[in-house]
C-alpha positions as CSV (number, residue, x, y, z in Angstrom):
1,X,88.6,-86.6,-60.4
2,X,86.9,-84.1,-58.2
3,X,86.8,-84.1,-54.3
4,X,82.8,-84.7,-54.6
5,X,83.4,-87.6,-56.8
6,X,86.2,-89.4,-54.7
7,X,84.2,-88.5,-51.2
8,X,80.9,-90.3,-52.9
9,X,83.2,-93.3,-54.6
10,X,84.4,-93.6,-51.0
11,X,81.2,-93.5,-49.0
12,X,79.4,-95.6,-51.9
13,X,81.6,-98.6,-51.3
14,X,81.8,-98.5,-47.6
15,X,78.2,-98.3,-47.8
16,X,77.5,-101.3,-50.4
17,X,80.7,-103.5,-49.5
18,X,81.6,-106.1,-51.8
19,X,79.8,-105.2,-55.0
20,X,75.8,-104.5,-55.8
21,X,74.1,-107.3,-58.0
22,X,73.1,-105.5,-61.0
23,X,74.4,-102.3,-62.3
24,X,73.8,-98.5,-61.9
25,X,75.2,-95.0,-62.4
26,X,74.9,-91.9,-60.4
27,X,75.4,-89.1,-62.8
28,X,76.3,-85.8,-60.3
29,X,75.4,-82.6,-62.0
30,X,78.5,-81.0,-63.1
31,X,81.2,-83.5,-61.7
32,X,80.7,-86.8,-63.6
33,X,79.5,-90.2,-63.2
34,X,79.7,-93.3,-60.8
35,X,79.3,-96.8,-62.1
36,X,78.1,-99.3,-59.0
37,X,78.1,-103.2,-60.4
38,X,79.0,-106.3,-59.5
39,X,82.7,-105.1,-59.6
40,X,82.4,-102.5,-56.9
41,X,82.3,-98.7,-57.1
42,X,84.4,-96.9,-59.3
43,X,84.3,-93.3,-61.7
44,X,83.1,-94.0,-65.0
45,X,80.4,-94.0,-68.0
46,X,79.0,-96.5,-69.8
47,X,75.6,-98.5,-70.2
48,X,73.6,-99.5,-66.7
49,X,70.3,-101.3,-65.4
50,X,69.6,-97.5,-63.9
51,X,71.1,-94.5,-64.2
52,X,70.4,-92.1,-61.3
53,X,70.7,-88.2,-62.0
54,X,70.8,-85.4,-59.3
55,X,72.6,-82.5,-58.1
56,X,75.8,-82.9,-55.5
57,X,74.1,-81.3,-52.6
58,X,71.0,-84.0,-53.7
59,X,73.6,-86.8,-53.7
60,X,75.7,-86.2,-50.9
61,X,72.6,-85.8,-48.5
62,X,71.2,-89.3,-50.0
63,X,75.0,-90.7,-49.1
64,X,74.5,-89.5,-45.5
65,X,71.1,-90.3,-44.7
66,X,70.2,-86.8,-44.6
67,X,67.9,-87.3,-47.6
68,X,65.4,-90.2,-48.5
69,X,66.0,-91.5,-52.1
70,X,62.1,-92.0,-52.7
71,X,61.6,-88.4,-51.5
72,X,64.4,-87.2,-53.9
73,X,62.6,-88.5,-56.4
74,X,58.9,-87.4,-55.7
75,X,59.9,-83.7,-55.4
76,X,61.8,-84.3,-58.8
77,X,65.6,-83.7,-57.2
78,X,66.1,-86.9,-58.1
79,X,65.9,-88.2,-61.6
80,X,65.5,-92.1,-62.5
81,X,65.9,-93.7,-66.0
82,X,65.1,-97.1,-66.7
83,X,65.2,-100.1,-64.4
84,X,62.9,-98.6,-61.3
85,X,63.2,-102.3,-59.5
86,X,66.7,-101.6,-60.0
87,X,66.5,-98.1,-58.6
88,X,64.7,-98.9,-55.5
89,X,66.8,-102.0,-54.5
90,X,70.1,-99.6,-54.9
91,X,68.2,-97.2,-52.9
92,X,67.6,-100.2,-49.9
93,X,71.1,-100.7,-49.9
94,X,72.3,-97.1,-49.4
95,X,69.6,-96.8,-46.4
């Protein structure tokens, strides 16, 4: 696993605690993929509510609070497929 992945899998569950009802994955540009669920926060791949895609500068700003989520996505450095709902409640969380 690579030092980008393990610093966001660490700053992802401080920031969301025990879990996040529903499911997501944050799909880093060259490093790999985070699933976020019920379960916690853990390096994987698999089928989610939303998938998130953006670069790891794009990521690691949104992690700390250097870059707004909705602003990510409106300049189109962030990337959103399927549930939006989904999307912007994970994106209250990480605020």
């Amino acid at each position: 696993m690579s030092d980008i992945l393990t610093h966001a899998i660490a700053a992802l569950s401080e920031k969301l605690g025990d879990g996040f009802e529903g499911s997501a994955k944050f799909q880093i540009k060259g490093e790999g993929s985070i699933l976020v669920d019920e379960s916690g926060v853990r390096e994987g791949d698999g089928d989610t509510d939303v998938t998130m895609i953006a670069s790891a500068e794009t990521f690691q700003g949104i992690l700390e609070g250097d870059v707004n989520p909705t602003m990510a996505f409106m300049s189109g450095k962030l990337k959103i497929e399927g549930n939006m709902g989904m999307a912007m409640k994970l994106g209250a969380a990480l605020s």
